[in-house]
C-alpha positions in Angstrom: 131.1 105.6 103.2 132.7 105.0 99.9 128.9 105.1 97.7 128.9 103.3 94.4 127.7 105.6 91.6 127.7 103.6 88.6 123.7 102.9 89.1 120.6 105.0 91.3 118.2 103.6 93.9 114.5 104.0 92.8 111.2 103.9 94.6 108.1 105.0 95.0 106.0 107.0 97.3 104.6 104.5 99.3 108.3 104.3 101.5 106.7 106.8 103.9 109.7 108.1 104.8 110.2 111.9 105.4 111.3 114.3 102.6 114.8 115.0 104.1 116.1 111.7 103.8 115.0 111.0 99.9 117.2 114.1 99.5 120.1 112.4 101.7 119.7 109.6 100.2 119.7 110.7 96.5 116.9 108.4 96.0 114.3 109.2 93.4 110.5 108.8 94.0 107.5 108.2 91.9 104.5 108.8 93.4 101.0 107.1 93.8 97.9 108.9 93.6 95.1 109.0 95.5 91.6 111.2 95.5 89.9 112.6 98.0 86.5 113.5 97.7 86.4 113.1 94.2 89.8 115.6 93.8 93.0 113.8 93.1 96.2 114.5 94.5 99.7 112.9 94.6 100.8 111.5 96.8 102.4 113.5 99.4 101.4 116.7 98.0 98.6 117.3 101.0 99.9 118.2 104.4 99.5 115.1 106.2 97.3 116.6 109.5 95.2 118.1 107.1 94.6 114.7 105.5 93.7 112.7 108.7 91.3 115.5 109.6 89.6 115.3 106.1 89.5 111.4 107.0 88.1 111.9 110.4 85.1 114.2 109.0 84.1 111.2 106.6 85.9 112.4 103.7 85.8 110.0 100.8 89.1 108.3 99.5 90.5 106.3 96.4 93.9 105.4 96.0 96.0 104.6 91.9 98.7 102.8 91.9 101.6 104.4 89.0 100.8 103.6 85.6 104.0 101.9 83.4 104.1 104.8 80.9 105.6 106.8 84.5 106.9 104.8 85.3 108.9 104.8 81.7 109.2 108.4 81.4 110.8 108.8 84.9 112.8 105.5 84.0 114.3 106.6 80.4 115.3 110.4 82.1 117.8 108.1 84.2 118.7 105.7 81.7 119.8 108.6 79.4 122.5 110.0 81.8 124.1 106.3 81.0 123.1 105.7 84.8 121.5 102.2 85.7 118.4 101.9 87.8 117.3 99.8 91.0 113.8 100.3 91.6 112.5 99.0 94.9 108.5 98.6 94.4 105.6 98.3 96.5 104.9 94.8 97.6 102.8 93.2 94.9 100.9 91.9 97.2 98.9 95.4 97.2 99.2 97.4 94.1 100.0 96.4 90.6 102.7 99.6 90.6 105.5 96.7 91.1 103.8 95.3 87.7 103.9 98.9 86.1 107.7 99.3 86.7 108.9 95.7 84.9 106.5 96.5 81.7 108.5 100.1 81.7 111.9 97.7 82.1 110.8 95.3 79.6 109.9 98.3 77.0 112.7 100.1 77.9 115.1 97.3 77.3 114.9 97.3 73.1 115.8 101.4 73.4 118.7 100.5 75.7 120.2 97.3 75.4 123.7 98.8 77.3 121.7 100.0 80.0 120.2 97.5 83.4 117.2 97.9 85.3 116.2 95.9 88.4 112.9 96.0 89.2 113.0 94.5 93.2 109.4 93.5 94.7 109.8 94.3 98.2 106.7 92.6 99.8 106.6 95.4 101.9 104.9 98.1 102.9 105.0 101.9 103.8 107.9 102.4 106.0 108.9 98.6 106.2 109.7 99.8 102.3 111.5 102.4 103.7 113.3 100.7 106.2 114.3 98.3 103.5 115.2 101.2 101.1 117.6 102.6 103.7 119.3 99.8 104.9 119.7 99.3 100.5 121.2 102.8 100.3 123.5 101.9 103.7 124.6 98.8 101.5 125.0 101.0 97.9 127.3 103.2 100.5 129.2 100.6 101.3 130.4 99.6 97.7 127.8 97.0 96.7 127.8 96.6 93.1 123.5 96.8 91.8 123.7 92.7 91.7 124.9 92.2 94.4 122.7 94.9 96.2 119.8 93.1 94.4 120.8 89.7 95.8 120.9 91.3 99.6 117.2 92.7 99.3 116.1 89.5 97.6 117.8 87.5 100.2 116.5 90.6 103.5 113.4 91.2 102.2 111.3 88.6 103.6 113.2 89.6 107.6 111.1 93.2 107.2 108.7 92.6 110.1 105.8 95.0 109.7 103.7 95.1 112.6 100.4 96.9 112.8 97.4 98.5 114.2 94.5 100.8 113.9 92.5 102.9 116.1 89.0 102.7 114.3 88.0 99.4 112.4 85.4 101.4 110.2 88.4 102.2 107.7 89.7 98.8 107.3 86.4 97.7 106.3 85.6 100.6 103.9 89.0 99.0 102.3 87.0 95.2 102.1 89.8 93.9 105.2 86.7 93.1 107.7 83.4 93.4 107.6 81.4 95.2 109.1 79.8 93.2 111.7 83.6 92.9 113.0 83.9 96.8 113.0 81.0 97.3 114.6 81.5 95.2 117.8 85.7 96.0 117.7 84.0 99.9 118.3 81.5 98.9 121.3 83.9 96.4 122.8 87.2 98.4 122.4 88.8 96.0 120.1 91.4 96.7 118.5 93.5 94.5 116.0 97.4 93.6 115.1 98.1 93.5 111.9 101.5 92.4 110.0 102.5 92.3 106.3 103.2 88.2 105.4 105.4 86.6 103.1 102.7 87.1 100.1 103.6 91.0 100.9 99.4 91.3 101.7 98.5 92.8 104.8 96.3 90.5 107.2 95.6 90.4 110.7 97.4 88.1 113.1 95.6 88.8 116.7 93.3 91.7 118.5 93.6 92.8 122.2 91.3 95.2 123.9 92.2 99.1 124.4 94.3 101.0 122.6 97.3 100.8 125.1 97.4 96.8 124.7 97.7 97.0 121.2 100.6 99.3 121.5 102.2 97.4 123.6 101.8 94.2 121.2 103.3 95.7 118.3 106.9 96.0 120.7 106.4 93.0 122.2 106.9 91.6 118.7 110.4 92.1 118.9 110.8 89.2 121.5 108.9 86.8 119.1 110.9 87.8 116.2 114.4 89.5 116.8 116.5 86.4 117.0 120.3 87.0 116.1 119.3 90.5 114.4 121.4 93.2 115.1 118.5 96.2 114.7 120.4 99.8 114.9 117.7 101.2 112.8 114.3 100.7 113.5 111.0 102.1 111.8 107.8 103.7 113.4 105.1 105.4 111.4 101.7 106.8 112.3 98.5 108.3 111.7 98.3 112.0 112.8 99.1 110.2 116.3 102.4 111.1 117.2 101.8 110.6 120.8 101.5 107.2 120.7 104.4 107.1 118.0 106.5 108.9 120.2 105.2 106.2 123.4 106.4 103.3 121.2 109.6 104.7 120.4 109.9 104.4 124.1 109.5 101.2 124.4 111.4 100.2 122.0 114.3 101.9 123.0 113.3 100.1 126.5 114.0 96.7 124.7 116.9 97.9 121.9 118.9 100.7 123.8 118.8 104.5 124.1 121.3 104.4 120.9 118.9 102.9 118.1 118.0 104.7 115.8 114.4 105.5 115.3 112.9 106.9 111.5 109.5 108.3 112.7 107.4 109.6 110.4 103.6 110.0 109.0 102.0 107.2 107.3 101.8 108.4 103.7 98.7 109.6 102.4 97.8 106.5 100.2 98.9 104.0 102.6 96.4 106.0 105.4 93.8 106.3 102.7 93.0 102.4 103.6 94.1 102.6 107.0 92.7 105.9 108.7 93.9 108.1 111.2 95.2 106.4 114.7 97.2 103.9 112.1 100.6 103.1 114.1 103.2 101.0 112.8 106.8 99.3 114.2 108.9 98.2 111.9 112.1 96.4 112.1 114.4 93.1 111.2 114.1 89.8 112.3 114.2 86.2 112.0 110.6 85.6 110.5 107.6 88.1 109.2 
């Protein structure tokens, strides 16, 4: 594939994507903070097992969304090369970084008028941004100028089904999502929720089944309900330090897809697990509606 260098794909760490493919990508990342137990950390920067173990012994967590002046800083290092800069954010819908990166644009603007910057909300999150971010650099490969690549995500975005669930309800309400009379009988009756990221880019649940195997299945299922007329040769699963049941969905997917498709696995980042705990597991992939 012919890529178009005249202009650099940005994003930030909340993609949950692994390591490898920032690097085949060429894609640069600013990253989110979080703290944990009162010690803060970027995001990334703690081996991700460890993490979910912290988790599951009750360790304390706050997450920071990336401030405009780094989002400047990284910004202007670009924009000095004479390079141009698409910047695909965190859905607004969840953190105000997508709000951080157009007040670095907008300052950044006076300093270099010959330069562009696109900031694109994606409305999506963890590796439903990465998907997204991928199929981008697939497009950027392909010869797409940065507005007409802009145009293709505005216009895709909204097709990024995220579907969800979580293993123990006590995190989601820790993050205000349920309360905690729901938490508390999910746990003694074994229910479990599905979750999916809507149009507003917030994340909010959408059913519950009972057993952890049923909500598994759901999240695949999905792909009847949604799929229509999309051609998905990539598809997105990440989890929570529960790569069994990652690797069970993959499965299934490749059941309902083909043995060819191609599957990005990989851990649910530290700041996006921060809210959603360990046993997280999440499908991601394109479709007709959200």
């Amino acid at each position: 594939m012919a890529q178009n260098n005249s202009y650099i794909l940005m994003t930030d760490s909340t993609c949950d994507l692994p390591q490898e493919l920032y690097k085949q990508m060429g894609v640069k990342v600013l990253k989110l903070t979080f703290e944990l137990d009162g010690q803060s950390y970027a995001d990334g920067d703690m081996d991700s097992h460890e993490f979910y173990e912290k988790m599951r012994h009750d360790s304390s967590t706050k997450t920071s969304q990336v401030a405009p002046s780094d989002c400047e800083k990284a910004f202007e290092a670009i924009l000095k090369t004479g390079t141009d800069i698409l910047y695909l954010a965190f859905s607004s819908g969840l953190s105000g970084t997508y709000n951080s990166a157009c007040i670095a644009r907008d300052t950044l603007k006076e300093r270099y008028p010959e330069r562009k910057i696109i900031v694109i909300d994606s409305l999506c999150a963890s590796t439903g941004e990465g998907l997204l971010l991928y199929k981008a650099w697939e497009k950027k490969c392909e010869g797409l100028s940065m507005t007409e690549l802009e145009d293709w995500l505005e216009n895709n975005k909204l097709h990024l089904c995220h579907m969800f669930t979580v293993d123990d309800l006590k995190y989601l309400h820790r993050g205000g999502r349920i309360s905690k009379a729901t938490a508390v009988a999910g746990a003694i009756l074994g229910i479990k929720p599905i979750l999916h990221v809507d149009n507003d880019g917030r994340l909010v649940a959408i059913g519950k089944v009972r057993g952890r195997k049923q909500s598994l299945n759901k999240l695949v299922e999905a792909l009847d309900e949604r799929i229509k007329g999309y051609d998905n040769t990539v598809i997105g699963i990440c989890h929570g330090d529960c790569r069994e049941d990652a690797e069970y969905v993959a499965d299934l997917a490749r059941q309902k897809l083909g043995q060819q498709v191609k599957i990005i696995t990989s851990y649910t980042g530290t700041v996006i697990g921060a809210h959603s705990g360990p046993g997280t597991l999440a499908f991601f992939f394109m479709g007709e509606k959200r």
